[in-house]
C-alpha positions as CSV (number, residue, x, y, z in Angstrom):
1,X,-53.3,-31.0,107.1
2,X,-50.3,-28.7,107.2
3,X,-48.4,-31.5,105.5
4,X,-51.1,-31.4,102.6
5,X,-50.6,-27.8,102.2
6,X,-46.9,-28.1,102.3
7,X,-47.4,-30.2,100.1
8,X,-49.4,-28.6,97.7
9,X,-47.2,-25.8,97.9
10,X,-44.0,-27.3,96.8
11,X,-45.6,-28.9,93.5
12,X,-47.4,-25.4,92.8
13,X,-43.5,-23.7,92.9
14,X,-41.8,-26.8,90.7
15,X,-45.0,-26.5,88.3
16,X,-43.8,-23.0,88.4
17,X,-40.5,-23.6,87.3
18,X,-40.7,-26.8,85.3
19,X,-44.0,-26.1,83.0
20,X,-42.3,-23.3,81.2
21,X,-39.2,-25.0,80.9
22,X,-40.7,-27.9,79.1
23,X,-42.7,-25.5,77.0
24,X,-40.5,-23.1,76.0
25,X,-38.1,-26.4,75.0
26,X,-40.8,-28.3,72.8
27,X,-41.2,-24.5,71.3
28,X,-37.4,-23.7,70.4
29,X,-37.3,-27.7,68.8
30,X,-40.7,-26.5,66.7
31,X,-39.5,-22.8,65.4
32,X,-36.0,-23.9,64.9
33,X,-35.0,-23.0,60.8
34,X,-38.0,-20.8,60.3
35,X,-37.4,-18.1,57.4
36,X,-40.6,-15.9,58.3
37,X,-39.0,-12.5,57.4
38,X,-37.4,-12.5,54.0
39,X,-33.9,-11.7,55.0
40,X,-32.7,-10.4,51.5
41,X,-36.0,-8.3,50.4
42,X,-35.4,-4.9,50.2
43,X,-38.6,-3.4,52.5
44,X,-39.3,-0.4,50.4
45,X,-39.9,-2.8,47.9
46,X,-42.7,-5.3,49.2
47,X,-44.2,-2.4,51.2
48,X,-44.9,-0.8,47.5
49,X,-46.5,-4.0,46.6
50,X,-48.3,-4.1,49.5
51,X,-49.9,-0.5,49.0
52,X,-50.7,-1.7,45.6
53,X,-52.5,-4.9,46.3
54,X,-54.0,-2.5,49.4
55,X,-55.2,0.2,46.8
56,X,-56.6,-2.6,44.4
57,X,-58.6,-4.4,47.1
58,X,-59.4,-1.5,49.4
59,X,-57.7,-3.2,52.6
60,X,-55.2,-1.8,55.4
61,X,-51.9,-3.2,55.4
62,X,-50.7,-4.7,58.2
63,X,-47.2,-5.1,58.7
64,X,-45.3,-7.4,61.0
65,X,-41.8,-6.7,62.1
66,X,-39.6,-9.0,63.4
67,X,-36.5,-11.2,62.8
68,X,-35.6,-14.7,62.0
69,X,-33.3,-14.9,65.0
70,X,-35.8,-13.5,67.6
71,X,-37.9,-17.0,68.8
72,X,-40.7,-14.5,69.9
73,X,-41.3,-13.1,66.4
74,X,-41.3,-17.0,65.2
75,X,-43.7,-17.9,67.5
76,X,-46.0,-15.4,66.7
77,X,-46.0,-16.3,63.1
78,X,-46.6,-19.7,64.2
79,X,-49.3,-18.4,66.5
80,X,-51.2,-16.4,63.7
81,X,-51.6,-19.7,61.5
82,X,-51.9,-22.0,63.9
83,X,-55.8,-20.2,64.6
84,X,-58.3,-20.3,61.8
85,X,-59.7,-17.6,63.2
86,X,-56.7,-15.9,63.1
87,X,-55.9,-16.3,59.4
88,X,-59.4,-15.4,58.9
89,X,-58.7,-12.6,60.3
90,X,-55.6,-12.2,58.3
91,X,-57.6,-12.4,55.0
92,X,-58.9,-8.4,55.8
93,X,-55.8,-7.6,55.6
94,X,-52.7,-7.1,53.3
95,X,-50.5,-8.6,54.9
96,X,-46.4,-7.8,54.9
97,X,-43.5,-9.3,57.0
98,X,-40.2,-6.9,57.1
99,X,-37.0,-8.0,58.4
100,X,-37.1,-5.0,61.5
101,X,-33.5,-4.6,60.3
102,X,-33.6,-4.1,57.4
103,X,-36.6,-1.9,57.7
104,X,-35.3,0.2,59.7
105,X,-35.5,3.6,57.7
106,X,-39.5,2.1,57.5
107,X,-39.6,1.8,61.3
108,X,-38.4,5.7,61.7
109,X,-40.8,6.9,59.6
110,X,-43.9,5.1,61.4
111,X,-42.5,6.7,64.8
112,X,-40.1,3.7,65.5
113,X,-42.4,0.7,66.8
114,X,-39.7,-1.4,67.3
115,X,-38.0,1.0,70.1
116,X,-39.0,-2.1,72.5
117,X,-38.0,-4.5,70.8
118,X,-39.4,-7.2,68.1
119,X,-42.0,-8.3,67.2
120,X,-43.9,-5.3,66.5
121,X,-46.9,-4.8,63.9
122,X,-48.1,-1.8,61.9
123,X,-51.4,-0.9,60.5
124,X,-51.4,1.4,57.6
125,X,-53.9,2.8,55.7
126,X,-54.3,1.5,51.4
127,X,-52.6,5.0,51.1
128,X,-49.7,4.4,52.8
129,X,-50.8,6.2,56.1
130,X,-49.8,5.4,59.6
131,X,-53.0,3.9,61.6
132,X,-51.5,2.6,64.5
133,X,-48.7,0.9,65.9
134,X,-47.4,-1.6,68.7
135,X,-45.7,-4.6,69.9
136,X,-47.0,-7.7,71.4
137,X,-46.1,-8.2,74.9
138,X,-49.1,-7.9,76.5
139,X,-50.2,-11.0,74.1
140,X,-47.5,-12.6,75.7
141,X,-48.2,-16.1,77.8
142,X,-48.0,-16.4,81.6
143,X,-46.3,-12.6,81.0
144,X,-43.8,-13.3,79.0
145,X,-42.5,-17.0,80.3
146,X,-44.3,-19.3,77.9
147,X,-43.1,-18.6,74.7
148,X,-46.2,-18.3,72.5
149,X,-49.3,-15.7,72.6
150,X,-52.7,-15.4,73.7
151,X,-54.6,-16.3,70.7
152,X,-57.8,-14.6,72.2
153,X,-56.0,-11.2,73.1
154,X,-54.0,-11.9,69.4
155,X,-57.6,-11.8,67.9
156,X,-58.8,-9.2,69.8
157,X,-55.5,-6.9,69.1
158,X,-56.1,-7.2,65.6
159,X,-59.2,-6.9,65.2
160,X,-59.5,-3.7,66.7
161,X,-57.5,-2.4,63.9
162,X,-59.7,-3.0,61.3
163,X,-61.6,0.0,59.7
């Protein structure tokens, strides 16, 4: 009996160890390349098309910050359209994807989101006002050692920022 538990034990701590591992590897191979945030937009720019298209179709904008080096922001992308319900989701939105660097007189003005790190989203109203704002690590897999999110708590993040 004590060798069972033993035994049971040992495979629950390489489990432990190896099924992130093996994840997180399949997950680098998959987001490797990935241009999500346009690196060369200028930020003031698409957000002004995004308040128009948000003023024309009476939507919030939602705004994702991130990077194209940061495997966390890539994996959320990937998690967003990987979820039909998700993109449906989505679809009440305008949505806008800033390189966090680049947006970085954007991020100041919205009370610096990104103070935590990347990704980080932003809900604005048509107008252009500051709804609410936040990044993503409680979304996070197994805390934060699978790389990839909760598509349930994704959901229910987002949805709770519609009007």
């Amino acid at each position: 009996m004590a060798a069972s538990v033993a035994a049971l034990l040992c495979l629950a701590a390489i489990s432990w160890k190896l099924v992130p591992a093996v994840h997180n590897r399949i997950q680098h191979k998959r987001l490797a390349g990935l241009v999500v945030y346009p690196p060369d937009a200028d930020p003031a720019r698409l957000m002004q098309q995004a308040m128009t298209q948000a003023q024309r179709e009476n939507k919030p904008i939602l705004a994702f910050l991130g990077g194209n080096w940061c495997q966390w922001c890539l994996a959320l992308d990937a998690t967003l359209h990987d979820d039909q319900d998700l993109e449906r989701l989505l679809t009440k939105f305008v949505v806008v994807k800033l390189d966090a660097d680049a947006a970085s007189v954007l991020t100041q003005a919205w009370g610096n989101p990104t103070r935590n790190g990347v990704p980080a989203m932003v809900v604005l109203s048509p107008d252009g006002r500051l709804q609410h704002a936040q990044g993503f690590t409680d979304e996070q897999l197994w805390g934060g050692r699978l790389l990839g999110y909760d598509k349930r708590k994704l959901r229910a993040t987002i949805a709770a920022r519609l009007p």
